[in-house]
N, C-alpha and C positions, 0 to 999 in steps of 0.2 A: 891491317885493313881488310874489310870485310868486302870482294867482289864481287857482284851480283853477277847471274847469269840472266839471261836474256831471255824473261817470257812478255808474251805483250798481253793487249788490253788491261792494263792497269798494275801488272803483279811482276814483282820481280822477288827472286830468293839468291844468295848465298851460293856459290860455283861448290861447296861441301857438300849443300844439301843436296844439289841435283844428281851429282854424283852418291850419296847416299839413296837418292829416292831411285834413279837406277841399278843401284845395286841390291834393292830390294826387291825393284821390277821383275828382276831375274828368276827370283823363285818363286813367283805368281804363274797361274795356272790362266789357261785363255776365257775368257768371258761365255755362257755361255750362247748359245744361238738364242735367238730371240723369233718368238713366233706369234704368228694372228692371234687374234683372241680364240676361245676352243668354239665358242658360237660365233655362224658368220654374220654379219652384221643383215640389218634389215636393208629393206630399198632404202638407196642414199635420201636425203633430204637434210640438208643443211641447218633449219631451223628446226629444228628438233633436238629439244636440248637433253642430257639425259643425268637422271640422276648418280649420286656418286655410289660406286660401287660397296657392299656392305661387306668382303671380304677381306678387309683392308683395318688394321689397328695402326696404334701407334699413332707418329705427325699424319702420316697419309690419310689417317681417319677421319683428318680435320680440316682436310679440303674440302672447299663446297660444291654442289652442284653446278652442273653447265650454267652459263647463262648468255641467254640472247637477247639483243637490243638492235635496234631499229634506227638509222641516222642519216640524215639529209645536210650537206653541208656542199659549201664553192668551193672548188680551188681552181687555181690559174684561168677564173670565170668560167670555168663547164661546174654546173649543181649537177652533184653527183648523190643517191640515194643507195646508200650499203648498208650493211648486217655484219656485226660482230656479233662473234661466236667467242666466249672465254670461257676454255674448261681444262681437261686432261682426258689425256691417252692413256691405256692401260699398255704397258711391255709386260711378256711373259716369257719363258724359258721356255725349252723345249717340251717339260711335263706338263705348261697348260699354268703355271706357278706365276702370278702379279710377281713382277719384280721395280716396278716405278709405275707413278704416275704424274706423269709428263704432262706439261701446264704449257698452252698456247692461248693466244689472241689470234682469231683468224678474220680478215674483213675483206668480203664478197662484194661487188658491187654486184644491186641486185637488178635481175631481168637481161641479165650478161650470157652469152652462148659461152657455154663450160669448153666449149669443143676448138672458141679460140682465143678466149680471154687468157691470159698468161697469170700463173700461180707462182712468187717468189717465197721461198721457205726461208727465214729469216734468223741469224745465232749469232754471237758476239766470242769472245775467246776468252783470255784466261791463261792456261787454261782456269776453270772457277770464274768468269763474268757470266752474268745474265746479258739477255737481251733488251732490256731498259733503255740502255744507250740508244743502240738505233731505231729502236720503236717509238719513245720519244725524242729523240736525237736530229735524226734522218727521216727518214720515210711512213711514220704514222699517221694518220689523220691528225693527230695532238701534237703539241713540240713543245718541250721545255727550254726557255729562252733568259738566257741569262741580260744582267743589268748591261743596256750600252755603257763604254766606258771602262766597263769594272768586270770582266769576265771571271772574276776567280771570287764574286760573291755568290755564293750558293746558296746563303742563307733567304736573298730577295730574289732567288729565279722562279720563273712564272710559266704557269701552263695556260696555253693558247693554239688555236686553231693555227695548226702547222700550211701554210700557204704552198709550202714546198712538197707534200706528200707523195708520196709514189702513187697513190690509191686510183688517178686518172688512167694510170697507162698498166696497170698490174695488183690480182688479187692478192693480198699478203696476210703471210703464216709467221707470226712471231714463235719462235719454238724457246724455252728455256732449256737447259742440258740437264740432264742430274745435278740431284747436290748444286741446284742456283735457280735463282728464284723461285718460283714456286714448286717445281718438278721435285718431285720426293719419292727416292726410293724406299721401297715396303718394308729391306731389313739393313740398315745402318751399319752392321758388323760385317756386310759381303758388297757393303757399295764401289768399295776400291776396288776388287778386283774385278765386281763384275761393269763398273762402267768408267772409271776416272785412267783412262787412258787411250791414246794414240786410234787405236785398233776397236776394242768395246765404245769407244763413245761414236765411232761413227759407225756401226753397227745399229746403236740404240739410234742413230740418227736417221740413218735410210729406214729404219723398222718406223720409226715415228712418220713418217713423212707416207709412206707407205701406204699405212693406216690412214691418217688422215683421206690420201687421196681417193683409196679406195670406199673408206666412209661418203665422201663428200661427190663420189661422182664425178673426180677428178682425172681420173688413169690417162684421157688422149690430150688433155690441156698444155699447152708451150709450159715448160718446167725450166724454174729459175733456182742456184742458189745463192741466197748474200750471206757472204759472211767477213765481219771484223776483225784487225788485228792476229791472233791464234787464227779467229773464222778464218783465214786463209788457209791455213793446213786445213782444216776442219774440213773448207770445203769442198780440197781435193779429195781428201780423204771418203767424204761423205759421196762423192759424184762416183766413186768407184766403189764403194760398195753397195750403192744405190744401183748401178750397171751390175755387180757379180751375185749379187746378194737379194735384188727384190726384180732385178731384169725390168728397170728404167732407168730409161736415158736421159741425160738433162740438156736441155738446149743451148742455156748459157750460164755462167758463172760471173758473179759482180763480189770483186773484195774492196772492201774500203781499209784502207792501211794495211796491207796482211803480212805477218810472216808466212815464207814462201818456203822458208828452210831452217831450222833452229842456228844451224851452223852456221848460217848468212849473218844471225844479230849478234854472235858469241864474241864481244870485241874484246874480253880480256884473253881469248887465247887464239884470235883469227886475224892477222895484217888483211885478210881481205875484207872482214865486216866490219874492221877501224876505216879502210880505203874508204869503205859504202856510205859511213855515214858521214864523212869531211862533206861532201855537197850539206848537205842540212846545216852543218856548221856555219858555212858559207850563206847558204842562202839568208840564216835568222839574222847573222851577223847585216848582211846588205838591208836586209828591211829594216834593221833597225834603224841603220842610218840614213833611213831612205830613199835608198840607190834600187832596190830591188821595185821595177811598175810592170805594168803587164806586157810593154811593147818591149823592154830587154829582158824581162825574164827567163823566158827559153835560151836564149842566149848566153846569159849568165851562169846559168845552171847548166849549159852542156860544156862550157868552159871550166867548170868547177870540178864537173865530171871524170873529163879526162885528163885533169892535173891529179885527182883524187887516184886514175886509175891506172896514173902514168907516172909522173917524176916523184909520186909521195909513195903508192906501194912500191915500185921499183928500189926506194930509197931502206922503205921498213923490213923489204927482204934482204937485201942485201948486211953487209958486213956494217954495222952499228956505227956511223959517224962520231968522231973525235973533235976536242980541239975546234980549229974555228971551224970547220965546217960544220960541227954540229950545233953552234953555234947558227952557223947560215942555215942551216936547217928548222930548227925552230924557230928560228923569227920569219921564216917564210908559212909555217904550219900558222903561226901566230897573225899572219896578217891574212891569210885566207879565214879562218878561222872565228876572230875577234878575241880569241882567250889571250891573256897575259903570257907572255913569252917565259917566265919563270916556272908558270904551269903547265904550259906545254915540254920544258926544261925537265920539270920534276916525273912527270909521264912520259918521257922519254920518246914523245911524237907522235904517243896515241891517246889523247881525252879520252879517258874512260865518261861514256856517260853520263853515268848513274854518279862519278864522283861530285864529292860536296865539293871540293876545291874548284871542279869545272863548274858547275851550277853555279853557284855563289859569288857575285860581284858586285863590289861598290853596296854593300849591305842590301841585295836581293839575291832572292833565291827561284833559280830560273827551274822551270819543271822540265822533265826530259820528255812530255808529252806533246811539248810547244817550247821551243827554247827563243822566244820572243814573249812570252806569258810568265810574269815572275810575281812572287808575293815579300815583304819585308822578310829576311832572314831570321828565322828566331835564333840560328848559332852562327854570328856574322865572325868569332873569336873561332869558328871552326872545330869541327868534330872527325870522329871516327867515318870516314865515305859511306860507311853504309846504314849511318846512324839517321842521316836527313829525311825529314819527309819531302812527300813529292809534293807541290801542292794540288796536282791533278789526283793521282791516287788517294792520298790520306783528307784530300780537301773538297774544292768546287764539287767534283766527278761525283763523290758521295749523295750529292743532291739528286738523282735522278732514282734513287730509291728509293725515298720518300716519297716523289711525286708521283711512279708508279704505286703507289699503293694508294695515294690517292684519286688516281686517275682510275683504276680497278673499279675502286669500290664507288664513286660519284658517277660515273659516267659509262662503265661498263655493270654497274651493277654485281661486280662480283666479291663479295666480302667474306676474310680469313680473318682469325686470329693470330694465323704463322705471318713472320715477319716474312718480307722479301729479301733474299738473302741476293744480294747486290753484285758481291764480292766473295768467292767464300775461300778461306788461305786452308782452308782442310782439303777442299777440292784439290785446289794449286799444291798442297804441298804433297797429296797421296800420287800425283798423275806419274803415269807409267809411260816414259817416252819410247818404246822399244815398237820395232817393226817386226816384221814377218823373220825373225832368225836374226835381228839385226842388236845390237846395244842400242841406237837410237834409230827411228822410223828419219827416211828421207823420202819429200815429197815429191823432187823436184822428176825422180825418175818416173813417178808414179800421173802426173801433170804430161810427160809426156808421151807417155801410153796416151792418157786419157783422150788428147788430140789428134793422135794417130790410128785410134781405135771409131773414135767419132768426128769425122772427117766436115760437121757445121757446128759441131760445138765454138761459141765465141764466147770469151773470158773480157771484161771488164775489170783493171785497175784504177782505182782512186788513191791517191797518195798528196798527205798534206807537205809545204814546201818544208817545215821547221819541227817536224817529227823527227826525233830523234833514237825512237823507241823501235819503229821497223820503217828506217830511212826509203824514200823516192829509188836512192840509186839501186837500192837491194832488187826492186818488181823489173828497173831496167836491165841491169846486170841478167835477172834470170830467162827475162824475153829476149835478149841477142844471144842467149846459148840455148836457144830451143829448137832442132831441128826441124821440125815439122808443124806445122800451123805458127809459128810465129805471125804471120798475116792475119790472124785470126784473133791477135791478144794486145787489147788497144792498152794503150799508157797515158793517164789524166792526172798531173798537178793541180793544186789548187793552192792558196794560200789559205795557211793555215798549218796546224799539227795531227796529230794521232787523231783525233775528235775533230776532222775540219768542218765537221756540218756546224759547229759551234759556233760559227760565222755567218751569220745568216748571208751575205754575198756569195760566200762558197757553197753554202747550203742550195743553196738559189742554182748556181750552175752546175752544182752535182744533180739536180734533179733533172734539168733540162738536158745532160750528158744523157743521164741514163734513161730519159723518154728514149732520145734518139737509138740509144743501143737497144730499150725493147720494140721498137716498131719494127712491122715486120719489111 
């Protein structure tokens, strides 16, 4: 049986290969420093688009110039009049040497005082997802909106004026990473080591974000960053080397789903990240049958909680149940739960996720991105666990690639011949998880610097109920072990999974959340 390890936004690999990709990590040499362009740029001016640089062969050659467009559109009944800006950033090395060029969507509303409009810098994870998701997902002026009824057809999802946009209350920076979407580094044969990891990609992130603000007139504006799924490491990551590295500060941080620690979602070899995700179990389990409404839901899930953190790890640390009581043990897993007591029996008390056996029941096959969201099984007779598709990853989710590219080039005016690379398993499978001296980078110490160092910084959690993939309990688990600014790091369920904007009700009050958290 093939176990996956636990990466989010969409991508999971093989517990061999990560352990091979870190043992390759190892004899990789550090990324280099990333600096300004050699010329400093002119006086800021936003619409000023510029053309693409002719130093540049290869894919990178074959991105187009800036473009800017003009757009008046309502949301939540305030007509709002902004300027998208879609182009790239040049990164360079410390000799002055293009090493990418880094592809954003940035949209200004215009006639706004720079000095207090708030700028959200925008990345999804992976690691290897573009930002498509949450640009038409969440927070774009556009949203791709799947059929009522039928969420897992991608083939009829439709682009439409996104009613829920952030763009009322915050200027937004869609950033792609290297190696995704359109950001294309200039030599293919040094892009591992100089950006597909932990430390160089958020490097290349605070350098982008940098540039940008300093192009745009940005340096004293409220600074946000969102990030998804990975984006949660990412965007500790990125908040601290934005403070050591370009000497700014961020004012607040919004993660939707994030891994907060790789070690938190490792359920094939962690009793505590099998503990984290029994609530999600629980929760898809009650909605299905539904038990789970808004006025018991808190309720139900703090109850799921500390059974999850209480009588069931207690039980998984301990000395392995025999005989009947292991018997009484899995059918208590089984009835929290909803999985068949035989499978909870043969995993020995911990569902493995990612497994087909857990997924699959009554001939559907439930995605680990929403374990309330299932499509007809195509192996109902059962396979290898790590043979299944998702139908989030391999299915629906696919659909937002396409539509950014159409969305690009119809309405933003920006037209490539390079594909949008959506998902890229080159990215995912080169990244380098290693910290500062460490085998793998831990965020959690580095989150609480962060707090302690910047004493208004406020962190914004979203977490859908039936995500399975970086479970609700994980972001609470790591806010009651945070000594310092815990008061500072709010905690927001919704219903829904991994992707809970897909909802348009949750989409709806995740906007309205996060108005509230950016006013000042």
């Amino acid at each position: 049986m093939i176990k996956p390890s636990l990466l989010c936004k969409h991508m999971r690999r093989p517990q061999k290969r990560v352990g091979l990709a870190l043992a390759t990590a190892l004899c990789v040499s550090a990324a280099p420093v990333y600096a300004a362009p050699a010329t400093p740029p002119a006086a800021p001016h936003a619409d000023a688009p510029k053309a693409a640089p002719k130093e540049f062969t290869g894919a990178a050659a074959l991105l187009p110039d800036d473009a800017i467009t003009h757009h008046t559109d309502t949301f939540a009944g305030h007509k709002i009049s902004y300027t998208a800006h879609t182009g790239t950033l040049v990164l360079r090395d410390d000799a002055g040497k293009p090493t990418a060029r880094i592809f954003y969507v940035a949209y200004t509303q215009d006639g706004a005082d720079p000095a207090k409009r708030p700028v959200s810098f925008f990345f999804n994870g992976g690691p290897g997802g573009a930002t498509a998701y949450l640009h038409l997902g969440a927070a774009g002026p556009t949203a791709l909106t799947f059929p009522a009824g039928n969420p897992t057809d991608g083939a009829n999802a439709r682009l439409g004026l996104n009613p829920d946009s952030w763009l009322p209350d915050t200027d937004m920076v869609f950033i792609d990473a290297p190696g995704t979407g359109w950001s294309t580094p200039t030599d293919p044969k040094t892009a591992d080591k100089t950006f597909y990891g932990v430390k160089q990609d958020a490097k290349a992130f605070a350098k982008t974000i940098q540039l940008w603000a300093n192009t745009n007139g940005r340096l004293t504006s409220p600074r946000y960053l969102v990030g998804e799924s990975y984006g949660g490491i990412r965007s500790i990551e990125v908040a601290e080397a934005l403070a050591q590295q370009q000497n700014l500060m961020v004012n607040g941080i919004i993660m939707i789903s994030p891994a907060l620690d790789m070690g938190l979602l490792d359920t094939s070899n962690s009793i505590l990240a099998s503990a984290l995700t029994l609530p999600s179990f629980e929760a898809a389990k009650l909605a299905m049958q539904h038990k789970l409404t808004p006025e018991t839901a808190a309720h139900q899930l703090d109850e799921a909680y500390h059974y999850a953190l209480g009588p069931y790890l207690s039980t998984l640390a301990n000395t392995p149940p025999t005989g009947d009581a292991a018997r009484d043990f899995y059918e208590e897993v089984a009835n929290h739960t909803g999985l068949p007591q035989d499978v909870i029996a043969k995993e020995r008390g911990q569902p493995q996720p990612m497994a087909h056996d857990v997924r699959s029941r009554d001939g559907r096959l439930y995605t680990l991105y929403d374990a309330t969201v299932s499509i007809a099984d195509p192996f109902p007779e059962g396979v290898d666990n790590g043979d299944s598709p998702d139908p989030t990853l391999s299915g629906f989710g696919r659909a937002y690639g396409s539509a950014f590219e159409q969305y690009a080039s119809k309405t933003l005016n920006y037209r490539t011949d390079l594909s949008y690379e959506l998902l890229s398993m080159k990215v995912n499978a080169a990244w380098d998880f290693r910290g500062d001296g460490e085998p793998m980078a831990h965020q959690i110490p580095v989150l609480r610097r962060l707090l302690a160092l910047n004493p208004t910084l406020r962190i914004f959690i979203a977490n859908g109920y039936y995500d399975l993939a970086c479970p609700f309990a994980s972001a609470r688990w790591v806010t009651e072990h945070i000594p310092v600014g815990r008061n500072r790091i709010g905690l927001h369920t919704y219903p829904g999974g991994h992707m809970l904007y897909t909802r348009p009700d949750s989409r709806a009050a995740l906007a309205r959340d996060v108005k509230a958290f950016l006013a000042p």
